[in-house]
Backbone bond lengths (Angstrom), bond angles and torsions (degrees), N, CA, C in turn:
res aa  C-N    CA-C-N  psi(-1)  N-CA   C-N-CA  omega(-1)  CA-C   N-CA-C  phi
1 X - - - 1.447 - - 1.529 110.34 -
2 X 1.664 111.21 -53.87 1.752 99.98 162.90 1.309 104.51 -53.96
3 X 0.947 151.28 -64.38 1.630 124.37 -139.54 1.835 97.07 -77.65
4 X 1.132 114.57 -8.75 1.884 107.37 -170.46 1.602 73.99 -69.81
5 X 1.359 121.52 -86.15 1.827 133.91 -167.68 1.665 88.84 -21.90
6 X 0.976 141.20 -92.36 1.505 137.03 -137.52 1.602 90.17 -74.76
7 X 0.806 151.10 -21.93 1.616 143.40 179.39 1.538 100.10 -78.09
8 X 1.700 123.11 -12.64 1.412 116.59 -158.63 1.714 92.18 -113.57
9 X 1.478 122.49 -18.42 0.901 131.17 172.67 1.456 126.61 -75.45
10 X 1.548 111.97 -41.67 1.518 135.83 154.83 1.004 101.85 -49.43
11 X 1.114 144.11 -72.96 1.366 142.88 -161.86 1.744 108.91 -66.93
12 X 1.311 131.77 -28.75 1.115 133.86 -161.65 1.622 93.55 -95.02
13 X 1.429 118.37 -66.12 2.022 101.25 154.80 1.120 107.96 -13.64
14 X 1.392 111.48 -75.51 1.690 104.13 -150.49 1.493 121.50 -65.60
15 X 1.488 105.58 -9.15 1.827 109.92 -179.99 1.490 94.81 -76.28
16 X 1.438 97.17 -48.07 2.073 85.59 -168.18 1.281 108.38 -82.78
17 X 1.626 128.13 -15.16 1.800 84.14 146.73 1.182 133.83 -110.37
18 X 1.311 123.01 46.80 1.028 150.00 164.02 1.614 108.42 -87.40
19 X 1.295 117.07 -36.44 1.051 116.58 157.14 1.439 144.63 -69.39
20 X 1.406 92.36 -33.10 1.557 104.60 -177.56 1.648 92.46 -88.10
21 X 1.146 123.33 -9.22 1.466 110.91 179.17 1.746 124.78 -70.74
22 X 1.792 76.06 -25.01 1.700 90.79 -175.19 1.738 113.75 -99.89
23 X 1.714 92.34 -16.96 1.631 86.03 160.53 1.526 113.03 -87.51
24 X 0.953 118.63 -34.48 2.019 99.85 161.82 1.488 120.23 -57.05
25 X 1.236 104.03 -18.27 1.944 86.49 -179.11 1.646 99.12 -88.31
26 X 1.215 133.21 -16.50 1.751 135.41 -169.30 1.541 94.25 -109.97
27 X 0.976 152.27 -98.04 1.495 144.33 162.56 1.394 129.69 -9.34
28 X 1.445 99.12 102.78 2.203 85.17 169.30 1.154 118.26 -71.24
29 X 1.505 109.73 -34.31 1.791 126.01 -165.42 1.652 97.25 -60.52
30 X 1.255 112.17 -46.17 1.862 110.31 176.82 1.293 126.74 -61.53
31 X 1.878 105.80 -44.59 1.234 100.58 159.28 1.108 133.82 -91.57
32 X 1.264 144.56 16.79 1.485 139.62 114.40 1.654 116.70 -47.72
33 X 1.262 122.96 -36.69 1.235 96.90 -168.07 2.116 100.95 -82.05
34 X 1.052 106.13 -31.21 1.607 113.49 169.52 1.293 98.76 -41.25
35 X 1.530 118.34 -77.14 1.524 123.13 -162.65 1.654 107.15 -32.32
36 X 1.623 94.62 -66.11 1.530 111.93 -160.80 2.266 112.12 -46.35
37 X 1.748 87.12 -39.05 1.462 102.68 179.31 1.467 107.35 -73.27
38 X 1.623 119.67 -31.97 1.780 115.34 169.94 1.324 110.93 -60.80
39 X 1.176 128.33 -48.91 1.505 141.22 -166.08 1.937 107.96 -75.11
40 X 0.726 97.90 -14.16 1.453 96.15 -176.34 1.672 112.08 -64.92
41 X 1.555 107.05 141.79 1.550 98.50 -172.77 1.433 88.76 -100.90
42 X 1.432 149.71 -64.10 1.119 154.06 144.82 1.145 120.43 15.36
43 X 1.803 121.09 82.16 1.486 133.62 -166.68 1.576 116.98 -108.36
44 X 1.931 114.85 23.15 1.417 108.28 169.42 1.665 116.75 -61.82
45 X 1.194 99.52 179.66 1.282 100.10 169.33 1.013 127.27 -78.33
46 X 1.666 116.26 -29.96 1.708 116.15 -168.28 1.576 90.74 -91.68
47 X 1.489 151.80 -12.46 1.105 153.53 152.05 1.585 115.20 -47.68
48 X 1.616 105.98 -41.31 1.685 101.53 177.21 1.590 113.79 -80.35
49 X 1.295 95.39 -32.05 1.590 106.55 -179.06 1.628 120.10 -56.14
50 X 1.720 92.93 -37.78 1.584 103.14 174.23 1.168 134.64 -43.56
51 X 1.940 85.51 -52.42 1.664 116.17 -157.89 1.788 109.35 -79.81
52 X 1.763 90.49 -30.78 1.787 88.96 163.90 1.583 116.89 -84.20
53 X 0.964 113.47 -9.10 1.677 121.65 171.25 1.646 90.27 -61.95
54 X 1.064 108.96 -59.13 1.986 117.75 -142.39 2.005 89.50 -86.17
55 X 1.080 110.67 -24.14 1.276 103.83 170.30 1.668 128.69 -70.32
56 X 1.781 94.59 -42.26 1.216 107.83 177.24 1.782 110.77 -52.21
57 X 1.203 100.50 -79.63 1.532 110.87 167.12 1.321 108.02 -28.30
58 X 1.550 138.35 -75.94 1.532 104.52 -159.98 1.808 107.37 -68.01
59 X 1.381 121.02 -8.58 1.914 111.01 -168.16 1.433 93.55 -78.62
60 X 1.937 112.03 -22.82 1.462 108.34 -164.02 1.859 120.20 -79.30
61 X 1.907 93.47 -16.50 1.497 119.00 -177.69 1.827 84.80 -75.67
62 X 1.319 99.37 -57.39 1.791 86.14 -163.78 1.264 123.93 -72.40
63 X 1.503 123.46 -15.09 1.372 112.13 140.50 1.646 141.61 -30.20
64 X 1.283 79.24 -58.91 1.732 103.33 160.96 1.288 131.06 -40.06
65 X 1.207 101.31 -66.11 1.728 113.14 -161.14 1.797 89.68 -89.90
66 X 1.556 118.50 -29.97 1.881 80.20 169.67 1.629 114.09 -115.38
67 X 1.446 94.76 38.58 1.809 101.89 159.02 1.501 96.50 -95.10
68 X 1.095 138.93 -52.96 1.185 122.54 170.36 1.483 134.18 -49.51
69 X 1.456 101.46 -47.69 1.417 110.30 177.77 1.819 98.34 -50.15
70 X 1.196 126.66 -33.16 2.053 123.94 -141.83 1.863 65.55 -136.47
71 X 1.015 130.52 112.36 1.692 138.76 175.95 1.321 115.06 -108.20
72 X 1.794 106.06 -44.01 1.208 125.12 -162.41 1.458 96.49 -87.93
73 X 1.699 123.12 -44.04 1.567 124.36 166.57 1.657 134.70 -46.68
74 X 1.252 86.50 -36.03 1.547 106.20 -172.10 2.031 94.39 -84.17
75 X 1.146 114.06 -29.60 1.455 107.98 174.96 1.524 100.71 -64.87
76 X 1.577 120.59 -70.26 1.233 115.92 175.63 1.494 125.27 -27.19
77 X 1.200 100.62 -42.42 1.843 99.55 -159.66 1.795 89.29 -81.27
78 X 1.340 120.82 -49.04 1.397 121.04 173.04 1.666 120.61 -33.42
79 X 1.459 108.70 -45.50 1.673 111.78 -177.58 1.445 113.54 -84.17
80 X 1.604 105.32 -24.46 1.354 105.65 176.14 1.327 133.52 -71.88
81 X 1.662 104.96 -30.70 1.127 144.03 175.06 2.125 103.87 -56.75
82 X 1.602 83.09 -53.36 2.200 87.30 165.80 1.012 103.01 -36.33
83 X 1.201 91.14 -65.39 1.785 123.20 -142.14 1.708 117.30 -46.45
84 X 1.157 107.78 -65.91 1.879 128.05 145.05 1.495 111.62 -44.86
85 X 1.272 146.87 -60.92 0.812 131.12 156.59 2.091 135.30 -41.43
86 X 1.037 109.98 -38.23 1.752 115.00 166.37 1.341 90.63 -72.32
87 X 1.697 143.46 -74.84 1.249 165.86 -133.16 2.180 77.39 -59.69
88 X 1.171 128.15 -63.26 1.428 152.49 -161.03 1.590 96.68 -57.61
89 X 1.151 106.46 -45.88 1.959 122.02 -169.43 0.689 127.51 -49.25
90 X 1.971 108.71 -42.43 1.220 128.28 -140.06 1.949 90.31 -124.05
């Protein structure tokens, strides 16, 4: 039963950066804000906390602005996304 949880956890990392991998290659605003947050020498805590604050927000803008732009895509991937998921359940 632990190893199902940590295999479900591994795998759930790897979607979101899998995601953010693909919003840095389509987004400049993300990958600037990535870069700027890699490059940082400044390792407090309320400094990391920031930089994932300020990261979140612009990946969460570019979600945004090209779910709208792709409307009809983002529906697809949304039902499909069910779809595999019940298909997974059962």
């Amino acid at each position: 039963m632990r190893r199902r949880v940590f295999g479900d956890a591994v795998i759930s990392l790897c979607a979101l950066l899998a995601l953010l991998l693909m919003l840095v290659s389509i987004d400049p605003r993300v990958r600037m804000q990535v870069a700027s947050a890699w490059d940082g020498s400044d390792t407090s805590t309320t400094s990391v906390s920031k930089e994932l604050g300020d990261i979140s927000t612009v990946v969460l803008s570019a979600i945004q602005d090209h779910g709208i732009d792709n409307a009809p895509l983002m529906i697809f991937t949304a039902a499909a996304t069910v779809l595999v998921l019940f298909m997974l359940r059962t």
